[in-house]
C-alpha positions in Angstrom: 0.0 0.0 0.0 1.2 3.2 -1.1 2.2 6.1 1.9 -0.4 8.8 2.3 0.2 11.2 4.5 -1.8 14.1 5.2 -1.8 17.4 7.0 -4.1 17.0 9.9 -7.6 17.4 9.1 -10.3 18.2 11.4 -12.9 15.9 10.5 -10.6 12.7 11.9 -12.5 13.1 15.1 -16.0 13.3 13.8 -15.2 10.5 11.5 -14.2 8.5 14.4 -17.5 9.3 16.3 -19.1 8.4 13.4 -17.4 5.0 13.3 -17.6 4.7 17.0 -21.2 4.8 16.8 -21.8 2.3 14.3 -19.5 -0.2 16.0 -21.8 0.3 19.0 -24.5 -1.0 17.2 -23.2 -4.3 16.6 -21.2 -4.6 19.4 -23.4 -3.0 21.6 -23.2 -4.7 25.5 -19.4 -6.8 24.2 -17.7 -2.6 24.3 -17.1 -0.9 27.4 -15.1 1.8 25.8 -14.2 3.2 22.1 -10.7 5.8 22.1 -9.8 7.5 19.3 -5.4 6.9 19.3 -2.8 7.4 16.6 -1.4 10.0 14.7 -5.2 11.1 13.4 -6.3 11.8 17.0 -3.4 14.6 17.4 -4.1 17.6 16.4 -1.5 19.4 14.1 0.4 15.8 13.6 0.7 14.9 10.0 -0.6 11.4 9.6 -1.6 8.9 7.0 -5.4 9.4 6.6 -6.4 6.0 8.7 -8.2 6.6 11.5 -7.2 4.3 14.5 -9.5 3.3 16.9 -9.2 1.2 20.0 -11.9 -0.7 21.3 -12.2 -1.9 24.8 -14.3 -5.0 25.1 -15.1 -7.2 28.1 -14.0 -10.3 26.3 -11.7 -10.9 23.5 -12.6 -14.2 22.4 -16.6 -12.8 22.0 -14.9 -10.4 19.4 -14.5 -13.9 16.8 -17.7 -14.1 16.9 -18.8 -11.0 14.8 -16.2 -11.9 12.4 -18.9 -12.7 9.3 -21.1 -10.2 10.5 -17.7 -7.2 10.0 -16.8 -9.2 6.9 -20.5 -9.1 5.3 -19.8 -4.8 6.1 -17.3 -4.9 4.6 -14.2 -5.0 7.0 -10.9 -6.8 6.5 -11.2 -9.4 9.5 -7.5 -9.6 10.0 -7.4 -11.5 13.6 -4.7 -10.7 15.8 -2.5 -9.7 12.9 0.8 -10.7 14.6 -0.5 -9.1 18.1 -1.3 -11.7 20.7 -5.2 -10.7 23.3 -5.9 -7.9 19.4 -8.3 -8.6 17.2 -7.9 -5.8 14.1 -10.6 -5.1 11.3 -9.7 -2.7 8.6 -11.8 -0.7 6.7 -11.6 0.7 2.8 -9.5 -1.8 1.1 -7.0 -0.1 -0.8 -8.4 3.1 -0.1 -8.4 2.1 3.8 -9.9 5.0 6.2 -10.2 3.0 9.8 -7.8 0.5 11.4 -10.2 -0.9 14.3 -8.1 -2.4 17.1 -9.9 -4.7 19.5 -8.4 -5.5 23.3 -9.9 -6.8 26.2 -9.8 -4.8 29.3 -6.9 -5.8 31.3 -4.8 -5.6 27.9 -1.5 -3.4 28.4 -1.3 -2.4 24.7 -4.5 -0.2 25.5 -2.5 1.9 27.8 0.5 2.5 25.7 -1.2 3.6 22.9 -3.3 6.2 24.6 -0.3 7.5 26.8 1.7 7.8 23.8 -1.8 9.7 22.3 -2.4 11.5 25.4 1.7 12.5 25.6 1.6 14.2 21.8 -1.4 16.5 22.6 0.8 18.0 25.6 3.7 18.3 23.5 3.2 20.3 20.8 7.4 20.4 19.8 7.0 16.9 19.8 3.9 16.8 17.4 6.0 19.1 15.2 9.1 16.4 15.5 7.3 13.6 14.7 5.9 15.4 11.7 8.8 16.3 10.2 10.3 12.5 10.7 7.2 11.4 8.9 7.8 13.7 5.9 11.5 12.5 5.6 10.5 8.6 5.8 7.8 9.3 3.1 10.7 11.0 1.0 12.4 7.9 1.2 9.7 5.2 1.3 6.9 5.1 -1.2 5.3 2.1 0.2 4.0 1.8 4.5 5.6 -2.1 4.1 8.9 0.4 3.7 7.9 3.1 5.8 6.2 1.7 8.9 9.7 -0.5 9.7 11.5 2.8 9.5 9.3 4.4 11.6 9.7 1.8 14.3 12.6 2.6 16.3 11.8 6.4 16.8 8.5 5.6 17.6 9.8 3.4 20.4 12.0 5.7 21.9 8.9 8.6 21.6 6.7 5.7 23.5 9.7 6.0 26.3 9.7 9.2 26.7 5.3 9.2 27.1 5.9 6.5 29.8 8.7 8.7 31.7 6.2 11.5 31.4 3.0 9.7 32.6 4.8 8.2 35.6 5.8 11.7 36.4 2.6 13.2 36.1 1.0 10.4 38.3 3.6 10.6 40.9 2.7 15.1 41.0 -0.9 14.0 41.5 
């Protein structure tokens, strides 16, 4: 799949609401919590124009069970796609415009990704830093099988400094 990325755009968070919503009608009683994460929930961040989404569900394994139903909508049903306790369903095919990751509540993942989220919109030389990384890898890379492996390791070292800054913030509090 070809990289596209985009200047941040306002309408990522009502086209999350809107996906959020729609999810809650199939779903309904199985999610305890929808959170919008990744670059497209940070305002000012330059991002590729998927719209990540996390949902919190009571129990994983209940998520299989809508599998036909997402398919027959016409999600990807991509299982746990190489992340153990995720279940991910992608929307738009080629074109794709929603990356809908599923973990049950207890999972750590869920808290990474929305410190990391939660660490960017505090940070606004950081948002600015990340953005420009993202415009040199998508210089270099014309594909996200290219770019996303690139953007690995300074994404890790971002996700360090979120963590330093959230246990800070909890022990001020």
């Amino acid at each position: 799949m070809k990289v596209r990325l985009s200047e941040y755009c306002e309408d990522w968070t009502r086209l999350f609401q809107e996906e959020a919503d729609f999810l809650m009608t199939i779903f309904r009683d199985e999610i305890l919590q929808i959170e919008h994460f990744g670059s497209t929930s940070v305002p000012g961040l330059k991002a590729k124009p998927v719209i990540d989404m996390i949902c919190i569900v009571k129990n994983i394994s209940n998520v299989d069970l809508f599998n036909d139903k997402m398919h027959t909508l016409g999600y990807d049903v991509a299982g746990d796609w190489g992340i153990p306790g995720r279940r991910l369903f992608r929307k738009g095919g080629e074109n794709r415009t929603h990356h809908i990751h599923f973990y049950q509540a207890d999972n750590p993942q869920i808290e990474r990704h929305l410190i990391f989220r939660d660490y960017l919109r505090s940070h606004p030389e950081e948002v600015a830093r990340y953005s420009r990384f993202k415009e040199e890898l998508a210089q270099h890379f014309e594909n996200t099988s290219e770019y996303s492996p690139a953007k690995k390791a300074f994404v890790t070292r971002m996700e360090q400094l979120a963590l330093a800054w959230f246990a800070e913030t909890q022990q001020s509090i």
